[in-house]
C-alpha positions in Angstrom: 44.2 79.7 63.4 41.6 78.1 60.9 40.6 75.0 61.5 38.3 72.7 59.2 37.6 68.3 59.9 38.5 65.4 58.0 37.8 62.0 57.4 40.5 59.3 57.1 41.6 55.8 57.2 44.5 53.6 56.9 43.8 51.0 54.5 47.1 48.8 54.4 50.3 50.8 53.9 47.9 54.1 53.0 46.2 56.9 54.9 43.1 57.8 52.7 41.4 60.8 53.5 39.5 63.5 52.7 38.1 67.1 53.9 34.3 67.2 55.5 33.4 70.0 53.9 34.7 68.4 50.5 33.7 65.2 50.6 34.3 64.3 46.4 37.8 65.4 46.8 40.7 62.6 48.1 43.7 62.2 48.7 46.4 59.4 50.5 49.9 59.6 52.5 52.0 57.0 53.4 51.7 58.4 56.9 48.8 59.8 58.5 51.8 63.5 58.7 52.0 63.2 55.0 48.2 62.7 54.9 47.9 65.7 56.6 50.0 67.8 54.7 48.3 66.5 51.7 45.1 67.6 52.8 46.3 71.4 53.5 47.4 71.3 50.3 44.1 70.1 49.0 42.6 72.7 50.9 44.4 75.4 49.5 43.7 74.3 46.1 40.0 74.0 46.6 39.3 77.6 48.5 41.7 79.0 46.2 39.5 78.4 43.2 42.6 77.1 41.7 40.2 74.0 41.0 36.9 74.6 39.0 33.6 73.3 39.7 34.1 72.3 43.3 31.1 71.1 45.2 30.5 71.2 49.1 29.2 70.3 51.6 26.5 72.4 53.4 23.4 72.8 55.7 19.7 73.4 54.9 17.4 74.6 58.1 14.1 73.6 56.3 11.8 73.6 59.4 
């Protein structure tokens, strides 16, 4: 099973979140379930491809 993290937050009646690894891309759910499904599908859609130009998040050993 893949796994990936997200961020999130309830912010009144909303669940705002998005995916660590793509931090420009966000979405909401009226629960934090339909949060969650949201973000799959979000997730499918950015490794996909099926969205252009995606930018990510990513780690730089410089020393």
């Amino acid at each position: 099973m893949e796994t990936t993290k997200f961020i999130y937050w309830q912010d009144e009646n909303m669940w705002i979140g998005y995916l660590e690894e793509y931090p420009d891309y966000m979405t909401q759910g009226e629960t934090l379930d339909e949060l969650k499904e949201n973000l799959k599908d979000l997730f499918k859609d950015l490794a996909s491809g099926a969205i252009p130009c995606v930018r990510k998040v990513a780690e730089l050993e410089v020393a």
